[in-house]
KEFIBA-860207 format. One line per field, with one value per residue (C-alpha): residue number from 1; residue in one letter; x, y, z. Coordinates in Angstrom, 1 decimal. Layout:
% residues N
pos = (NUM, ...);
code = (A, ...);
east = (X, ...);
north = (Y, ...);
up = (Z, ...);
This chain:
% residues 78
pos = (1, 2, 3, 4, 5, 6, 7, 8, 9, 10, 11, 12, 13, 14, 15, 16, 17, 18, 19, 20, 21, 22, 23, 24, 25, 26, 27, 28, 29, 30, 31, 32, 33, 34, 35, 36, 37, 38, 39, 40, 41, 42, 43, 44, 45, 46, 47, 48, 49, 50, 51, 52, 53, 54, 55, 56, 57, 58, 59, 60, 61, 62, 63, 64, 65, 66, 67, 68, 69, 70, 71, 72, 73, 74, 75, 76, 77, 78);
code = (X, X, X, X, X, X, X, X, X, X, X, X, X, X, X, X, X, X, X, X, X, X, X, X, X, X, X, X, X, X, X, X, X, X, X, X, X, X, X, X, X, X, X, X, X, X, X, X, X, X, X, X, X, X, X, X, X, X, X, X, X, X, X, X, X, X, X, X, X, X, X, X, X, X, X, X, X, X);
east = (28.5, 29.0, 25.4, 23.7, 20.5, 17.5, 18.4, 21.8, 23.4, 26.0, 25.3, 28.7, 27.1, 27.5, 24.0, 23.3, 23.3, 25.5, 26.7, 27.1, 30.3, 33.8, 33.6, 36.2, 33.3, 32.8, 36.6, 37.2, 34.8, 35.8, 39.2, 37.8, 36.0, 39.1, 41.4, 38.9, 38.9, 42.6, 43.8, 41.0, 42.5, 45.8, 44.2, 44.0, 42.3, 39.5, 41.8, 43.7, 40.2, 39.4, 42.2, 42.2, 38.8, 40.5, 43.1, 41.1, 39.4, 42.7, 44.7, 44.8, 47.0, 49.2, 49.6, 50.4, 52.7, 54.8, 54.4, 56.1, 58.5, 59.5, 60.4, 62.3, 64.3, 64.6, 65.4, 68.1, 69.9, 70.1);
north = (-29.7, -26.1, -26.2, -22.8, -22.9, -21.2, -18.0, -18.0, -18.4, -21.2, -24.2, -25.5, -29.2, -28.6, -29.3, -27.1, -22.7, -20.8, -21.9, -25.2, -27.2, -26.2, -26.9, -23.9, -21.7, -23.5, -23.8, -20.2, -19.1, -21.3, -19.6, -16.3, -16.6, -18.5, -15.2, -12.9, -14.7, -14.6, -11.3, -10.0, -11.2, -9.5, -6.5, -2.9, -0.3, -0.1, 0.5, -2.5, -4.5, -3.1, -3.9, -7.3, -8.1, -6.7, -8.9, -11.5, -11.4, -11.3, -14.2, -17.0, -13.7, -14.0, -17.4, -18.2, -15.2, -17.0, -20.2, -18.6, -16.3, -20.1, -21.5, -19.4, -19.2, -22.6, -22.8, -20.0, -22.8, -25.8);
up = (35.4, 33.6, 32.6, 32.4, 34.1, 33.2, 34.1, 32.2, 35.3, 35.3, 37.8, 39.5, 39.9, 43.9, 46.2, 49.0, 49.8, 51.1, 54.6, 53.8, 54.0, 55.5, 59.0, 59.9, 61.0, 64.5, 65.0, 64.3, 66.4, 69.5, 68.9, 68.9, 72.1, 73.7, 72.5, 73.7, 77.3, 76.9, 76.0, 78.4, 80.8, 80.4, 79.4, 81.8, 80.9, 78.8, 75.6, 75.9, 76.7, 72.7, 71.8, 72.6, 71.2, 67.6, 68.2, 68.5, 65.3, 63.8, 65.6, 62.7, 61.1, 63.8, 64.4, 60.6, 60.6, 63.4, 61.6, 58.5, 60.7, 62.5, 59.4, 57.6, 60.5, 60.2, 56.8, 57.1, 60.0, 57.7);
């Protein structure tokens, strides 16, 4: 592990390209198309319908926002 290779480029030891490993990519993107469908459907006009696809890229943003938001609320009861 560390070893330079012959190129002077240091080797990390792990096998496989880019793309491989952490299994977030599938999860994320099932999210993405169930926020799509979601805010879509609450969406008007034409803006809103952009609107909600932006959101939906952005949603894990919001959701660990809330998650923080929830518990510092909590911590600021005990």
């Amino acid at each position: 592990m560390g070893e330079k290779s012959a190129k002077g480029v240091k080797e990390s030891g792990r096998k496989g390209g880019p793309g491989q490993g952490g299994g977030g990519s599938p999860v994320y993107g099932l999210g993405f198309i169930g926020a799509v469908v979601w805010h879509w459907q609450h969406a008007d006009t034409p803006q809103e319908k952009a609107l909600a696809v932006l959101k939906s890229a952005v949603w894990p943003a919001f959701l660990v926002y809330g998650a923080f938001r929830a518990l510092d609320q909590a911590s600021v009861e005990v």
